[in-house]
Backbone as ProteinMPNN parsed JSONL, in Angstrom:
{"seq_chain_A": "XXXXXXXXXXXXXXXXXXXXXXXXXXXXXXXXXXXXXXXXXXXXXXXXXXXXXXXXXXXXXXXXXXXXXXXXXXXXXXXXXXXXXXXXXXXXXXXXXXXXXXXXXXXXX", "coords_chain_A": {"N_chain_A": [[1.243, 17.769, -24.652], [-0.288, 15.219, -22.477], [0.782, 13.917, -19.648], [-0.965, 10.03, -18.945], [-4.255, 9.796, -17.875], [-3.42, 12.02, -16.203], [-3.401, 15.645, -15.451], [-1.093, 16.679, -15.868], [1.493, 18.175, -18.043], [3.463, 16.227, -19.705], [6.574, 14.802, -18.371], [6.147, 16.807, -16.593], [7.286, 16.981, -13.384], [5.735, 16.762, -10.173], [5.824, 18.691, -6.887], [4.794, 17.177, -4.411], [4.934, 14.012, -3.072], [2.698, 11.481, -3.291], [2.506, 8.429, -0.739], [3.108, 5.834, -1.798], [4.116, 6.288, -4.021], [6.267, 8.061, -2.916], [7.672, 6.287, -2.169], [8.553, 4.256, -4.157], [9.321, 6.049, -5.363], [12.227, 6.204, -3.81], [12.776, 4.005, -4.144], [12.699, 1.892, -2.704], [9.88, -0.477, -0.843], [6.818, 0.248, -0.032], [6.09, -0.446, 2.719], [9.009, -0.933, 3.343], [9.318, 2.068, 3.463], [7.599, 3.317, 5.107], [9.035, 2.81, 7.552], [11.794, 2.969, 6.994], [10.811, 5.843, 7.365], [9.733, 6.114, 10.239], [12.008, 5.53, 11.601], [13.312, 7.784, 11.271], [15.351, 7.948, 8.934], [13.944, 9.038, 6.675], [12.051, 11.993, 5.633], [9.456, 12.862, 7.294], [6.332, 13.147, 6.727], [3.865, 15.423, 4.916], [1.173, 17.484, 5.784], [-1.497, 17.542, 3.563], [-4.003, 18.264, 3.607], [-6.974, 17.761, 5.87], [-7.091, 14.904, 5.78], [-5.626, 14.214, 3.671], [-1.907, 13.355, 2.972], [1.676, 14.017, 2.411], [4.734, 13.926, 0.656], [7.796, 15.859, 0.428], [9.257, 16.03, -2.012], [11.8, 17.195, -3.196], [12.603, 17.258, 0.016], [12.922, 14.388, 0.031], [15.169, 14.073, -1.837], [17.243, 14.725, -0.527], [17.212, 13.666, 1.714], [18.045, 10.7, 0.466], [20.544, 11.313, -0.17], [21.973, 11.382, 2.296], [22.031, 9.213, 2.932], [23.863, 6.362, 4.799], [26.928, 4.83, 2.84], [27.491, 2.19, 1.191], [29.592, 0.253, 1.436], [30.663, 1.896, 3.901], [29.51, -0.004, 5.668], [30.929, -2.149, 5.252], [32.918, -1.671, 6.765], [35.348, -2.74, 8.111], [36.305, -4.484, 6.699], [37.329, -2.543, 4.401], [38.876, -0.833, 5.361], [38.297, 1.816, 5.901], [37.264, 4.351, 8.444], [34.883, 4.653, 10.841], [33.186, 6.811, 12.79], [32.119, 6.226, 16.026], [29.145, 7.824, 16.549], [28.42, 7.141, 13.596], [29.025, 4.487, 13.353], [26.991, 3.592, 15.188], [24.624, 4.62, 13.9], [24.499, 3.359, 11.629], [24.023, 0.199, 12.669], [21.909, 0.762, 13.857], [20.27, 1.088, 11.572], [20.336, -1.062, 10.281], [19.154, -3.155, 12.009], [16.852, -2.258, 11.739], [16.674, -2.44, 8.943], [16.734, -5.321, 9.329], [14.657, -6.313, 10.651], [12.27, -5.626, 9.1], [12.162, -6.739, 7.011], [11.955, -9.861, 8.354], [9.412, -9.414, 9.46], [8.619, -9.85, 6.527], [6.443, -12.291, 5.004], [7.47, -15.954, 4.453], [7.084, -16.261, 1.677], [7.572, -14.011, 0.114], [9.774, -13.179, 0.595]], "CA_chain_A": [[0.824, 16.418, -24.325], [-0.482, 15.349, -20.785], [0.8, 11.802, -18.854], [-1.619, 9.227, -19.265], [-4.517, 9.711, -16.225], [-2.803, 13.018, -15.196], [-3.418, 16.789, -16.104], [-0.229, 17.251, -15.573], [2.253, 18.212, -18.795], [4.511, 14.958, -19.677], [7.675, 15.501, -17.854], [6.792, 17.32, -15.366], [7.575, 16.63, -11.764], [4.76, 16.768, -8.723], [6.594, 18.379, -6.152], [4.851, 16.306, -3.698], [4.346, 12.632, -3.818], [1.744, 10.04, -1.814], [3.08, 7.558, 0.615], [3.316, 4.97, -2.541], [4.977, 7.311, -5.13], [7.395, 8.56, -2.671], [8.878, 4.637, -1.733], [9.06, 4.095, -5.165], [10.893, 7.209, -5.541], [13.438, 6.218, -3.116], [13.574, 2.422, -4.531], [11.573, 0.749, -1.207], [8.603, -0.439, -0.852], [6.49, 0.992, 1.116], [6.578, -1.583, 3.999], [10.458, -0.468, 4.342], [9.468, 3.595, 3.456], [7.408, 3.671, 6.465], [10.31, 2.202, 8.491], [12.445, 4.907, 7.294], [10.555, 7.546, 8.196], [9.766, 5.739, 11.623], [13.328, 5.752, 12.272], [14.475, 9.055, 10.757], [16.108, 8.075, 7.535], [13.067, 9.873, 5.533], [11.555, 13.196, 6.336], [8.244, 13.604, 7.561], [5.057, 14.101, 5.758], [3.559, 17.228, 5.243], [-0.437, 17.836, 6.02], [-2.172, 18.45, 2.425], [-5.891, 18.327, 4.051], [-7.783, 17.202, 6.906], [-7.023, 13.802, 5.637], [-4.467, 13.55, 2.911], [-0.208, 13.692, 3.055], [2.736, 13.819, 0.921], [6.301, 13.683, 1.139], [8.132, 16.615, -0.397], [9.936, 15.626, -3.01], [13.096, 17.693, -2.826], [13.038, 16.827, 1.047], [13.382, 12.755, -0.414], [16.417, 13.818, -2.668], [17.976, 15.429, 0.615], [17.045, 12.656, 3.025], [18.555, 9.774, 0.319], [21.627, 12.094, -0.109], [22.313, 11.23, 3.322], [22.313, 7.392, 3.539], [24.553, 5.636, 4.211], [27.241, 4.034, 1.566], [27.89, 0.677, 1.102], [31.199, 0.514, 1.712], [30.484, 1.973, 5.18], [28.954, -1.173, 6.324], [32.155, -2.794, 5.071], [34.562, -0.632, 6.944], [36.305, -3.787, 9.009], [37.085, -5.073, 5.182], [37.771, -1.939, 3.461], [39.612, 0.401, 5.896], [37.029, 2.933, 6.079], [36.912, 4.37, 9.882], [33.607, 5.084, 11.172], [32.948, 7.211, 14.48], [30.769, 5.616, 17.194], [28.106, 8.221, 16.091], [28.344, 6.692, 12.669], [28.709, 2.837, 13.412], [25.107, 3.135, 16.144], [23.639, 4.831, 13.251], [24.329, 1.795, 10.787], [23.734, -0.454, 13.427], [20.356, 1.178, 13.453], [19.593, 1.174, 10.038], [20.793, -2.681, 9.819], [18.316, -3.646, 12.518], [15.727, -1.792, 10.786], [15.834, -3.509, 7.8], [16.294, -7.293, 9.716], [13.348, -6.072, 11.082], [11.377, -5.1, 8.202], [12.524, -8.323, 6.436], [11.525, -10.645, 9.484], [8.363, -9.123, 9.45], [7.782, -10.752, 5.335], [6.045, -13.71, 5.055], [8.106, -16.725, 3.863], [6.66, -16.381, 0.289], [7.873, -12.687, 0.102], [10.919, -13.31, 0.701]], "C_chain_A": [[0.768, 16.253, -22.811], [0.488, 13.814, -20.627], [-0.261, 11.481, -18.598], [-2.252, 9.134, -17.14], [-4.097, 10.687, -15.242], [-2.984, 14.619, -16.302], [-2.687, 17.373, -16.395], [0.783, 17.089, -16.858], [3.149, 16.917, -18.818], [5.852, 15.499, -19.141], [7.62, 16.107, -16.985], [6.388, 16.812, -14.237], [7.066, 16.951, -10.917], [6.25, 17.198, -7.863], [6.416, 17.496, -4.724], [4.352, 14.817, -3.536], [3.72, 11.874, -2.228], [2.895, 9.203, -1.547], [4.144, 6.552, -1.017], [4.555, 5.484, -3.442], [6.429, 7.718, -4.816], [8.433, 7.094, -2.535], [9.169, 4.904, -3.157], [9.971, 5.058, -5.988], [12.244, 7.37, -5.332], [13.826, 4.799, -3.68], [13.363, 1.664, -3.598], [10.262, 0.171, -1.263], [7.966, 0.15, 0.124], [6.204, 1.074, 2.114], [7.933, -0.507, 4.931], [10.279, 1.288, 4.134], [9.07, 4.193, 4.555], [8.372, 3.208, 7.409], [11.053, 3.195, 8.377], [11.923, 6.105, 7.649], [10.326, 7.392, 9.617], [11.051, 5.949, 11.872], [14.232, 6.927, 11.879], [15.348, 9.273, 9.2], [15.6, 8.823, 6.872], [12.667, 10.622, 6.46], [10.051, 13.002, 6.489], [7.023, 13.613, 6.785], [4.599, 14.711, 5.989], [2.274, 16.668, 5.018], [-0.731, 18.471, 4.72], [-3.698, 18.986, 3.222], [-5.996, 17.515, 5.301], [-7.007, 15.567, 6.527], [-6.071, 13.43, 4.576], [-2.92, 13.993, 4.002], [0.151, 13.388, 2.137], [3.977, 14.057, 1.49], [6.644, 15.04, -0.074], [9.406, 16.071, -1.258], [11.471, 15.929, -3.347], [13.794, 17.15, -1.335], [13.609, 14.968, 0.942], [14.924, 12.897, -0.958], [17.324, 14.05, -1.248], [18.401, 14.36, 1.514], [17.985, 11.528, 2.153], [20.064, 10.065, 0.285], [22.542, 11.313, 0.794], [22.796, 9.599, 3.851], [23.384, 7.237, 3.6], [25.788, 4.842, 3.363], [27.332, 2.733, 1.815], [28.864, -0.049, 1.624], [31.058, 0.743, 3.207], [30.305, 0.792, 6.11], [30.241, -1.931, 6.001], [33.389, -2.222, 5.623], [35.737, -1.851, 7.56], [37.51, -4.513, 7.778], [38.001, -3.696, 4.401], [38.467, -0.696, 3.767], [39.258, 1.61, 6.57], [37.12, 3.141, 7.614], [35.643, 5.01, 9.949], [33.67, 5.744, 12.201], [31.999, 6.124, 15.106], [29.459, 5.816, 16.742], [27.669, 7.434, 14.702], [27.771, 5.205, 12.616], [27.421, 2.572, 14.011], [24.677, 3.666, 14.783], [23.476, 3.885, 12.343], [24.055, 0.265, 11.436], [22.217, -0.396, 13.288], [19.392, 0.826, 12.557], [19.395, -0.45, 9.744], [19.93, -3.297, 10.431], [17.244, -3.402, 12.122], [15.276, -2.565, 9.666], [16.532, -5.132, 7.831], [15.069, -6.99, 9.991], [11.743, -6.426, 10.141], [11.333, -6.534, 7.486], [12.051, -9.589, 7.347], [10.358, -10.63, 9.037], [7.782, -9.84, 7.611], [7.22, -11.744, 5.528], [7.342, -14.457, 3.851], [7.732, -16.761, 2.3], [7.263, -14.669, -0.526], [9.027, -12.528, -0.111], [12.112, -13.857, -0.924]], "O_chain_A": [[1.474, 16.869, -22.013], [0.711, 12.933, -21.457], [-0.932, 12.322, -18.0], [-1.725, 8.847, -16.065], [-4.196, 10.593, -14.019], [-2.767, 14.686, -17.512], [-2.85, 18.419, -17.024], [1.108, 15.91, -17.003], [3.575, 16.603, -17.707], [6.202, 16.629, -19.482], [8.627, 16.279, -16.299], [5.3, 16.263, -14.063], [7.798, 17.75, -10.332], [7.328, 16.606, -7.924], [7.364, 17.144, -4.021], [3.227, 14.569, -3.97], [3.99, 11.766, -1.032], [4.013, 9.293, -2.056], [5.357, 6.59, -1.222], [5.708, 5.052, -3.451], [7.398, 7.795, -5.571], [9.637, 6.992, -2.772], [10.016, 5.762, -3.41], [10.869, 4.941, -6.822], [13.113, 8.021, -5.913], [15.001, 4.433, -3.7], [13.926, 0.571, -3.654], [9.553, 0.738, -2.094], [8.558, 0.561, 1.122], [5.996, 2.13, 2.71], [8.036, 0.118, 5.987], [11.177, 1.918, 4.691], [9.613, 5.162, 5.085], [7.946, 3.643, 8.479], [11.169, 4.128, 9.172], [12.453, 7.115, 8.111], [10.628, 8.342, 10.34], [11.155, 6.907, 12.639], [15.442, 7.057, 12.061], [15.775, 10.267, 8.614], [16.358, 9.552, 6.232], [12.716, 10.401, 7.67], [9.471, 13.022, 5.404], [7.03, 14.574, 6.015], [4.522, 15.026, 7.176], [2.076, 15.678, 4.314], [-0.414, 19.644, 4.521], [-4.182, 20.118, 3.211], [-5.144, 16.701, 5.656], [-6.211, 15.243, 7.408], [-5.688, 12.26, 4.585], [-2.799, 14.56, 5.088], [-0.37, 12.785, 1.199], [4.189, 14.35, 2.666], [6.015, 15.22, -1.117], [10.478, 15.764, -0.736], [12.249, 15.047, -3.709], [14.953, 16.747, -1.237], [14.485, 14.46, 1.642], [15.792, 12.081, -0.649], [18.227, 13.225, -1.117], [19.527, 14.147, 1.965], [18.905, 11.157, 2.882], [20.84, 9.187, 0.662], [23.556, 10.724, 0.421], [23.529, 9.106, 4.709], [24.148, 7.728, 2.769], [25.293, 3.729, 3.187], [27.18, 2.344, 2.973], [28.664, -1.054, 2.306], [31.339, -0.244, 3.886], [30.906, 0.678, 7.178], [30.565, -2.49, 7.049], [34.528, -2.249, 5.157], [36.941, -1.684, 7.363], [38.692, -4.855, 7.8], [39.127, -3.843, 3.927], [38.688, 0.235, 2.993], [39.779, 2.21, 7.51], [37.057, 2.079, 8.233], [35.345, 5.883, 9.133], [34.49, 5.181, 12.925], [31.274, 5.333, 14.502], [28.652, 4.917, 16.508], [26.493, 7.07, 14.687], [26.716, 4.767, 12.159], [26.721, 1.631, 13.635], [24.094, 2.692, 14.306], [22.329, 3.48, 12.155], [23.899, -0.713, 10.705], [21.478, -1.234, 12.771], [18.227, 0.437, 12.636], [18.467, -0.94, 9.101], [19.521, -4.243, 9.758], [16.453, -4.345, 12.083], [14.206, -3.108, 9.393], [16.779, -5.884, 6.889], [14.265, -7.644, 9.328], [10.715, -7.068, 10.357], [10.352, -7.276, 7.543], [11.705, -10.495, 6.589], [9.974, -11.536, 8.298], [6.634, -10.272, 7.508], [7.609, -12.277, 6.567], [7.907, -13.926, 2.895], [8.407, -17.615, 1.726], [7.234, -14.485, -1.742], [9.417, -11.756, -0.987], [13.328, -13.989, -0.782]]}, "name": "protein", "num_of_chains": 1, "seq": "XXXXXXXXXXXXXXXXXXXXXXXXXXXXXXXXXXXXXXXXXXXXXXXXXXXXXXXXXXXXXXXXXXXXXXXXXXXXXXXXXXXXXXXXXXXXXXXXXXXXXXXXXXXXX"}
């Protein structure tokens, strides 16, 4: 059996996905996916052709690996010590997505 619109066996896994495919891979849209890769959180896209890209798909699991926790951002509450290196990089990330969020329109929101 194929997936519906695709040649590709049900189940199986593209290893590289368009711009769209890959946000929704990570759980962003693709507003905030280009933001992460502007600022480093996501890797790169790779050159298919003259004119396409794709995100490698393994390089996404790698890159979300890396975020982040939750908790981190809560270290003042929850004990957690951060380095310097650590706290600018969530600093970073936090301005990133006021940023990205700013940038909605009031109906978006």
């Amino acid at each position: 059996m194929k997936e519906p619109g695709s040649s590709l066996p049900i189940g199986y896994s593209r290893c590289v996905l368009h711009r769209e495919e890959a946000a929704e891979y990570v759980g962003v849209s693709p507003r905030l996916f280009d933001v992460m890769v502007a600022d480093g959180r996501m890797p790169r896209a790779v050159r298919l052709s003259e004119r396409r890209y794709g995100w490698i798909q393994r390089e996404l699991d790698a890159a979300v690996a890396t975020l982040p926790r939750k908790e981190d951002f809560d270290d003042h509450t929850s004990g957690i010590h951060v380095s310097e290196a650590e706290r600018k990089a969530l600093e970073k990330f936090d301005a990133a997505r006021q940023a990205a969020k700013a940038e909605k329109s009031p109906a978006e929101h």
